[in-house]
C-alpha atoms as one frame of an Amber mdcrd trajectory, in Angstrom:
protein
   0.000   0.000   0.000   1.442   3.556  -1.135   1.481   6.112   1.560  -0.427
   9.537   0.274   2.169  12.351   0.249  -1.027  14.607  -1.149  -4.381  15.045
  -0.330  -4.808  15.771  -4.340  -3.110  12.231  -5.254  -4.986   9.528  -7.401
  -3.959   6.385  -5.465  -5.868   6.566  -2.937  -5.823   3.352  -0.253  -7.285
   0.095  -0.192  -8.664  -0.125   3.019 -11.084   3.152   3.010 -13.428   2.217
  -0.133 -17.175   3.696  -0.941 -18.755   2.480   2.236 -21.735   1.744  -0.533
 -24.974  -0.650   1.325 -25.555  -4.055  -0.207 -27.887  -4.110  -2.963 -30.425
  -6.771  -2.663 -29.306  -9.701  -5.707 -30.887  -9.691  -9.000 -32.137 -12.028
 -11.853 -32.481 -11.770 -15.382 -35.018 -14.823 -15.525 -38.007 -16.135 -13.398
 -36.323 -19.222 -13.142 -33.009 -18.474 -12.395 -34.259 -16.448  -9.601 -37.088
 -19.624  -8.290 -33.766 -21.747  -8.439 -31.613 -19.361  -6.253 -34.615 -19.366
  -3.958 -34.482 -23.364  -3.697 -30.832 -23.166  -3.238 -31.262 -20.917  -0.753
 -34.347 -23.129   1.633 -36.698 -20.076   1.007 -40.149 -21.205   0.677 -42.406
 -18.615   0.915 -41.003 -15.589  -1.497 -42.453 -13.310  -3.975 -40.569 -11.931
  -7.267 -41.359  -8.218  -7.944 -39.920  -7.243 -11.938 -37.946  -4.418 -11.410
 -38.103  -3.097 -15.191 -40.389  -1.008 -16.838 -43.265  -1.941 -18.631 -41.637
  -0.148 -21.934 -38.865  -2.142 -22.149 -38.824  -6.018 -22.784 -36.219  -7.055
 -20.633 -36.934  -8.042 -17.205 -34.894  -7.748 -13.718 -36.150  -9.939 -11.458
 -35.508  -9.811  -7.402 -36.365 -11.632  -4.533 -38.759 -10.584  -1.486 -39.135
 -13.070   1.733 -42.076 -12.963   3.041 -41.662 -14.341   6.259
């Protein structure tokens, strides 16, 4: 790990990061997200699409309902 000599230099240090919150996980098919939800022992879940109704691709993510 480089030391910063200036508050204005580029490399910046791999232990700070963005501090960003998890985003929940996301599927591009019904069934790949049903199988993830087997995989995972979930039984009771709902899948919301996350797209738009204009476009014809689909996002697909998983809510537990318990």
């Amino acid at each position: 790990m480089r030391k910063r000599s200036n508050k204005n230099d580029k490399w910046k240090s791999f232990t700070g990061g963005r501090n960003r919150k998890a985003r929940p996980r996301t599927f591009k098919t019904e069934a790949a997200a049903h199988a993830f939800a087997k995989e995972q022992g979930l039984e009771s879940y709902k899948l919301e699409n996350l797209k738009n109704t204009d476009t014809k691709d689909k996002k697909y993510r998983i809510f537990n309902n318990s």
